[in-house]
C-alpha positions as CSV (number, residue, x, y, z in Angstrom):
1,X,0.0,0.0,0.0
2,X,1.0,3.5,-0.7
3,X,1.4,6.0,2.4
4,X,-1.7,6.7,4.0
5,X,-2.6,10.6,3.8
6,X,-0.7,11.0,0.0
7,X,-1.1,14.8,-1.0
8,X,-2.1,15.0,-4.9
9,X,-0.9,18.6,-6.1
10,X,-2.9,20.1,-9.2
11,X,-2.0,23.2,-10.8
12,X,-4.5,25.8,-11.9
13,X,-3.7,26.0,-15.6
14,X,-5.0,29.0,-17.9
15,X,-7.1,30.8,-15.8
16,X,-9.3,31.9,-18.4
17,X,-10.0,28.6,-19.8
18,X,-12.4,25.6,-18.6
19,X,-9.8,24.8,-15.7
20,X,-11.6,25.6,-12.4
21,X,-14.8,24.4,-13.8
22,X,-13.0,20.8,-14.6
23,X,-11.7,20.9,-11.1
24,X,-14.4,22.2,-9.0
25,X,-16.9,19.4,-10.8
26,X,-14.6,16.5,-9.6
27,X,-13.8,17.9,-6.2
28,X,-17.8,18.1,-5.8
29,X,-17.7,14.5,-4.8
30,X,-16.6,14.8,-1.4
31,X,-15.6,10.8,-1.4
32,X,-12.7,12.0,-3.3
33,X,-11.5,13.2,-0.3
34,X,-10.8,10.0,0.9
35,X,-8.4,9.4,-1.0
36,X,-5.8,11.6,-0.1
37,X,-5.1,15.3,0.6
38,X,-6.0,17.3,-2.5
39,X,-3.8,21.1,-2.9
40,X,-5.0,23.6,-6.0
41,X,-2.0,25.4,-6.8
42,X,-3.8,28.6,-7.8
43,X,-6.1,31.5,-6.7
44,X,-8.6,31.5,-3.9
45,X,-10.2,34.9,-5.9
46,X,-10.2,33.3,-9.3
47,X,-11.6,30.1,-7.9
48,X,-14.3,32.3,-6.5
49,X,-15.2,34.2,-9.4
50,X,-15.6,31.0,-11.4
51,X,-17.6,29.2,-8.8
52,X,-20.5,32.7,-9.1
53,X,-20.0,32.1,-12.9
54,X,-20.9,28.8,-13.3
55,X,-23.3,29.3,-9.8
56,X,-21.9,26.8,-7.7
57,X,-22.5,27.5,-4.3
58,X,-21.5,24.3,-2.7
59,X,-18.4,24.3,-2.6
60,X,-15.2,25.8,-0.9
61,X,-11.5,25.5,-0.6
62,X,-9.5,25.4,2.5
63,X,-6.8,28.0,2.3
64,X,-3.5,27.3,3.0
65,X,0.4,28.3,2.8
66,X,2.3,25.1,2.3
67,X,1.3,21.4,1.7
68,X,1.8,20.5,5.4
69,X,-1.2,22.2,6.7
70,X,-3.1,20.5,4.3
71,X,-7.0,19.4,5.4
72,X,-7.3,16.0,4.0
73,X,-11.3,16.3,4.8
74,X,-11.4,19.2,2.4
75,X,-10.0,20.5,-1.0
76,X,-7.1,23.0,-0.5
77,X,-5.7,25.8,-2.4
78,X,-2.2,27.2,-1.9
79,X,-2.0,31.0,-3.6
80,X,0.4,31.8,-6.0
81,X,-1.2,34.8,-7.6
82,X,-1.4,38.7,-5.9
83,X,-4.9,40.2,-5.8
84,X,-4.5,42.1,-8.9
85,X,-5.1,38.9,-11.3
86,X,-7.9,39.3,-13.5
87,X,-10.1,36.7,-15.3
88,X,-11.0,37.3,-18.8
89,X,-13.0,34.1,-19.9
90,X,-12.6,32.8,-23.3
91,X,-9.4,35.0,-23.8
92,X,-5.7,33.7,-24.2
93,X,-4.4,36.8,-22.5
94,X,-0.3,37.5,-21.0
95,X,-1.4,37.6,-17.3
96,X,-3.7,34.4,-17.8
97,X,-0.4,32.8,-19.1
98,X,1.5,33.9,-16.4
99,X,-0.8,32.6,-13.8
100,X,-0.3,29.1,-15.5
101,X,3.2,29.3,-15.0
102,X,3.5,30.7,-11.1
103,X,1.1,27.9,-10.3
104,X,3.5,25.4,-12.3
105,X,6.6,26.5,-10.6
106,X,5.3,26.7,-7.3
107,X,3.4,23.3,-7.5
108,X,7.3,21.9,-9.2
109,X,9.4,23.3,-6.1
110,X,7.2,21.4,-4.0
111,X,7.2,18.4,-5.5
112,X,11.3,18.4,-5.8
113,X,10.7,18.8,-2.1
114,X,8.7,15.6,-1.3
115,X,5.6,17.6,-0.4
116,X,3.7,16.2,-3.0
117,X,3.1,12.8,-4.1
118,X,1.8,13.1,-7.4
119,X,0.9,16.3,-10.0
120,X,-2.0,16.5,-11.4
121,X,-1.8,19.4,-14.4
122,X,-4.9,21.2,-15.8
123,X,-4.5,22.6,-19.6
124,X,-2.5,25.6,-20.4
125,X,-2.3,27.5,-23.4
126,X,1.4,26.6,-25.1
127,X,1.6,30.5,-26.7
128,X,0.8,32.7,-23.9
129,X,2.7,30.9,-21.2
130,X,6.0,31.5,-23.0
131,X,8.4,33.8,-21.2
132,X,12.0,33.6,-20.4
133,X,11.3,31.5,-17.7
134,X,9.1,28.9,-19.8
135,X,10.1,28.2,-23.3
136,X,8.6,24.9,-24.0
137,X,6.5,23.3,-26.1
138,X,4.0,22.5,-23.2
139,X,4.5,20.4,-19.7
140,X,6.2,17.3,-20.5
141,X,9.2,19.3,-21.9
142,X,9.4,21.3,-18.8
143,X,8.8,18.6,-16.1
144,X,11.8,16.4,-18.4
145,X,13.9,19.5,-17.5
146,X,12.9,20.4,-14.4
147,X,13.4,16.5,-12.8
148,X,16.7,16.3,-15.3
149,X,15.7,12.9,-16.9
150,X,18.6,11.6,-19.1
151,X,17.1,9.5,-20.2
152,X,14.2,11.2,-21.5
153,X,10.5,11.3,-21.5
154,X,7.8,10.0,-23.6
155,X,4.1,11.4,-23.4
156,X,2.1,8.4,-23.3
157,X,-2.3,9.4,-24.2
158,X,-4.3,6.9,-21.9
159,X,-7.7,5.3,-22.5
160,X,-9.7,2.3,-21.2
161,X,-8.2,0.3,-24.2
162,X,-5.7,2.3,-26.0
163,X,-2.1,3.6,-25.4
164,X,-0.1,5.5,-27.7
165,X,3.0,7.8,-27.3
166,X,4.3,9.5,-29.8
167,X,8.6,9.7,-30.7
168,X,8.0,13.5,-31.7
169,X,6.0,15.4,-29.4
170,X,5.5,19.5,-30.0
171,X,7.3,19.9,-33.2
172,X,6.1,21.1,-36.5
173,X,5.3,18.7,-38.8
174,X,8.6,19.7,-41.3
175,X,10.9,19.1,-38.9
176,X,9.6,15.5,-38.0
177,X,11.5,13.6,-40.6
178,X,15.2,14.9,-39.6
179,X,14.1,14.1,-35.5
180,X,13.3,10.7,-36.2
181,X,16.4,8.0,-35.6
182,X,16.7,5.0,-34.6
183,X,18.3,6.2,-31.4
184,X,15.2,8.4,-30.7
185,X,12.7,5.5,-31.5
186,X,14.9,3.0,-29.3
187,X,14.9,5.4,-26.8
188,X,11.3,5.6,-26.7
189,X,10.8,2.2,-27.1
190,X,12.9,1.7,-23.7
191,X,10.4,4.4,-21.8
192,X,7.3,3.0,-23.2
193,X,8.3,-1.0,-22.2
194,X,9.5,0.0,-18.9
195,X,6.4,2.2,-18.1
196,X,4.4,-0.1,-19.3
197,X,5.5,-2.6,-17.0
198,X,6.3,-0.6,-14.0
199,X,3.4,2.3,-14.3
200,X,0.9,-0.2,-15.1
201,X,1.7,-3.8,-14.3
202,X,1.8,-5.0,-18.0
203,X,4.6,-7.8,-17.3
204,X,5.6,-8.5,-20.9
205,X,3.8,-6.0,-22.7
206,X,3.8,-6.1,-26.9
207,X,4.3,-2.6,-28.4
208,X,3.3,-1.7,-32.1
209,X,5.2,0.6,-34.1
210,X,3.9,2.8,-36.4
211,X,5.4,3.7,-40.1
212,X,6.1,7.2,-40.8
213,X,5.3,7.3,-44.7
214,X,1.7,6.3,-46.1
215,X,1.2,2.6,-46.4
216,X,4.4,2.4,-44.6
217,X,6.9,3.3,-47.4
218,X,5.4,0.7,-49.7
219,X,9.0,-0.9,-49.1
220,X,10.7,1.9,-49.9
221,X,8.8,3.2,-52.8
222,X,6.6,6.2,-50.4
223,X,9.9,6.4,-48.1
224,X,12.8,4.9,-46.9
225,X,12.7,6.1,-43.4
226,X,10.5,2.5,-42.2
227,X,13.8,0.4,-44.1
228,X,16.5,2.7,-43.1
229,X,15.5,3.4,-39.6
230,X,12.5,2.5,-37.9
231,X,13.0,-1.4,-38.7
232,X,16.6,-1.5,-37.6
233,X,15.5,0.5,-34.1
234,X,13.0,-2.0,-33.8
235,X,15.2,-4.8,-34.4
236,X,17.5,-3.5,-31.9
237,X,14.6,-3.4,-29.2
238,X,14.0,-7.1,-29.8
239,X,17.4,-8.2,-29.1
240,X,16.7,-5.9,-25.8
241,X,13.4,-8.2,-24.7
242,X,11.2,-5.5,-25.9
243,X,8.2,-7.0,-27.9
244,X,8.0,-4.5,-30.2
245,X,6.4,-5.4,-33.9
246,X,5.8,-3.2,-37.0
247,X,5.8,-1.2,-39.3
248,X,2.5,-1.0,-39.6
249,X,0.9,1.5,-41.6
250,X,-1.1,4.1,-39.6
251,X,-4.4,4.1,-41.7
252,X,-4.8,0.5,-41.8
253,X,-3.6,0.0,-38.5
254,X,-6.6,2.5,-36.8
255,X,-9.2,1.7,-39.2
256,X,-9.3,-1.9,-38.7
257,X,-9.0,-1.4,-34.6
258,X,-5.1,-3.0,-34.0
259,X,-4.9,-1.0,-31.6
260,X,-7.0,-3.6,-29.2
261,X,-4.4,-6.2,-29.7
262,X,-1.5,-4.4,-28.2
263,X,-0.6,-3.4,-24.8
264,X,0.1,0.3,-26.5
265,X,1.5,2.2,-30.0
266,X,4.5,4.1,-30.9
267,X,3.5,6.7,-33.5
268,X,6.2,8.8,-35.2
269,X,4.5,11.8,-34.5
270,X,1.9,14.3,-32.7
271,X,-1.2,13.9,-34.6
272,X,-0.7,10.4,-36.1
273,X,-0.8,9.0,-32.6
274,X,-3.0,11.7,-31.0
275,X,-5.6,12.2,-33.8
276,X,-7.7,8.3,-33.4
277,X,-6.8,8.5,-29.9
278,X,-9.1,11.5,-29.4
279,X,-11.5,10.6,-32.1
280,X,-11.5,7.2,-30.4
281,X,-11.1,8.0,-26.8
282,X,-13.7,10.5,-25.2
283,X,-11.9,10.7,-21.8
284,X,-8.5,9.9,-22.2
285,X,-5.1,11.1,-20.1
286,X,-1.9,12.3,-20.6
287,X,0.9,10.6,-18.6
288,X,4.2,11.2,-19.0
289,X,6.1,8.8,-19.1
290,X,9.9,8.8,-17.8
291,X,10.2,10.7,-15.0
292,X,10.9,10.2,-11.4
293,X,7.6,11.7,-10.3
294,X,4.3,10.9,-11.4
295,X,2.4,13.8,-13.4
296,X,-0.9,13.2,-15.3
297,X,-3.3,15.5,-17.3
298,X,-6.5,15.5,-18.9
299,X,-6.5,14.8,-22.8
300,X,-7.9,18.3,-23.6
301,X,-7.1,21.7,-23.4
302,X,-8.2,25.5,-22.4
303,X,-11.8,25.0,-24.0
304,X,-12.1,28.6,-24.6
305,X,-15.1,28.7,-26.3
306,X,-16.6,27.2,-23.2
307,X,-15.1,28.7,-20.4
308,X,-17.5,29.7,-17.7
309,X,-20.6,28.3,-19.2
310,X,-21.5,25.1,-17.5
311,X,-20.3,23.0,-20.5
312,X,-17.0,21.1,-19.4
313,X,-16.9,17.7,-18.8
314,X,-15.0,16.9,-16.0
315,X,-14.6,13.3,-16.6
316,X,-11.4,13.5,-18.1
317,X,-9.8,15.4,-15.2
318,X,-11.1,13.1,-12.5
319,X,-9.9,9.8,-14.7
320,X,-6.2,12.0,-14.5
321,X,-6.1,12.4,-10.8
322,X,-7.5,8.7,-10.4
323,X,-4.7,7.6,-12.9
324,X,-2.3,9.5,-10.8
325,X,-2.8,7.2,-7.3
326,X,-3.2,4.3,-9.5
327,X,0.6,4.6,-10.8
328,X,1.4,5.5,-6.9
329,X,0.4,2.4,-6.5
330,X,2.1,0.0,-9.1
331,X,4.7,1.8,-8.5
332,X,5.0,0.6,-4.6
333,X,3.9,-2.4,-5.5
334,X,7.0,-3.0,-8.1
335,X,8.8,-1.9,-5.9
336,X,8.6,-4.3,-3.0
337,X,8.0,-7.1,-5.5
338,X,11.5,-6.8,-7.0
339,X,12.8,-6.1,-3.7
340,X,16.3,-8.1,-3.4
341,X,15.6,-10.2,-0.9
342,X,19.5,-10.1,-0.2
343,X,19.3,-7.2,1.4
344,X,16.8,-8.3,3.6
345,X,18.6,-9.5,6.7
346,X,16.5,-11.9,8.8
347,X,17.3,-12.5,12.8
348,X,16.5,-15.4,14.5
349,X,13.6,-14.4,15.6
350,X,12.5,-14.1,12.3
351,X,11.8,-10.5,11.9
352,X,13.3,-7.7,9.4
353,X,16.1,-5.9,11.0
């Protein structure tokens, strides 16, 4: 079992965007509770004036300083903003991405320091959040350089029967073709696996790869990148114990449902893995994958054209902070299954010392 009391930290996202409304509808449930200490890195005033736009009245945050006087009865909020904020729904504004970012960075420094078990990010807007202190493509680029993995990450879209993560994340499309090698896809391959078995208990799990050209090069007649270097990474990552089969060609692959047969996918790129997954998945999540902490996210974004009218489904948020404990706990649990028992000295009286 994981630590009784966990604290789950969630970060505000664009204030001006269907955040606080995803957020406030799944801490409604006061069973959630239950579950652990839940801290809103964010704005007690700008929950507040959301709550009278969307006219919920039954609800309130407890307001504290630091994790550690955290209510684990109640929903907490931690401030990060000054008074002076200002909410302007439906609008991708400079202050509204620099409210995302102070919520981020606080929410960060605590989880580097332990106070928080898990993170649970709402959406940001990628433009408006840009400063010199944040020049990423989004959250997964940031967290890989805030926890300094070397070894990468890999954002890995979650639903009920469908995995996929995706070798080229936030680039533009042109630039796909020169970022894909087989070290990159090998690489990815590694994350995936190990995640796969460690995040979510798959033993031996059985990875498709996906071709980058249509029909999958055609054997090198629409491409040569699936001959040249996605088969030889994928070779390589067989003679590693990863299951890993393809190249399969993307339209095909989706259209007759392939998916179901695998543990998860490895597309080449952002919208060739992420486009059937959200056509496909109505409430899916974004893990990423790689890191030392565990961060989810809902599989949507700012919902601007929504924001503050009722509209938001929250069901993709609360599947995000459920998916959060539930990698707490494979994670514990692989952890004292591949415990070496070596180093587990027994007395005499046969107890641990």
């Amino acid at each position: 079992m994981i630590k009784p009391n966990i604290k789950i930290g969630i970060t505000q996202g664009d204030i001006n965007g269907i955040s606080y409304e995803v957020i406030i509808k799944t801490l409604l449930d006061n069973r959630i509770n239950e579950l652990g200490s839940i801290i809103v890195y964010g704005s007690p005033k700008v929950a507040a004036y959301h709550r009278k736009a969307l006219n919920i009245d039954n609800f309130s945050f407890n307001n504290i300083r630091t994790p550690d006087e955290a209510n684990f009865k109640r929903p907490n909020i931690i401030n990060c903003l000054d008074d002076e904020v200002r909410v302007e729904l439906g609008k991708s504004t400079r202050i509204a991405g620099e409210a995302s970012l102070k919520s981020l960075q606080k929410a960060v420094e605590d989880l580097k320091k332990g106070k928080l078990d898990a993170l649970v990010t709402a959406p940001i807007n990628k433009d408006n959040i840009q400063s010199a202190d944040f020049s990423y493509p989004g959250h997964t680029e940031y967290l890989e350089a805030e926890f300094n993995s070397g070894s990468g990450t890999l954002m890995i879209m979650v639903g009920e029967n469908f995995r996929v993560g995706v070798v080229t994340g936030h680039v533009p499309l042109a630039e796909v073709p020169e970022i894909i090698t087989k070290e990159r896809i090998r690489s990815k391959l590694q994350i995936l696996n190990k995640s796969l078995n460690i995040d979510f208990g798959i033993r031996k799990p059985n990875i498709a790869v996906l071709g980058l050209n249509p029909h999958a090069g055609d054997n090198g007649f629409l491409g040569k990148e699936e001959k040249e270097i996605i088969e030889p990474a994928i070779k390589e990552a067989r003679d590693e114990g990863i299951l890993a089969l393809g190249t399969f060609p993307a339209d095909g692959f989706f259209g007759s449902a392939s998916q179901l047969k695998f543990d998860a996918v490895l597309a080449m790129y952002h919208d060739q893995g992420l486009t059937p997954f959200k056509s496909l998945v109505s409430n899916g999540v974004n893990f990423t994958a790689g890191l030392t902490v565990v961060r989810t996210s809902p599989a949507h974004g700012t919902g601007y054209s929504i924001a503050g009218k009722g509209l938001a489904s929250p069901d993709s948020f609360r599947n995000a902070f459920y998916m959060a404990l539930d990698i707490l706990k494979q994670r514990k649990l692989h952890d004292e299954l591949t415990e070496d028992p070596l180093l587990i000295k027994t007395s005499g009286n046969g107890k641990r010392n």
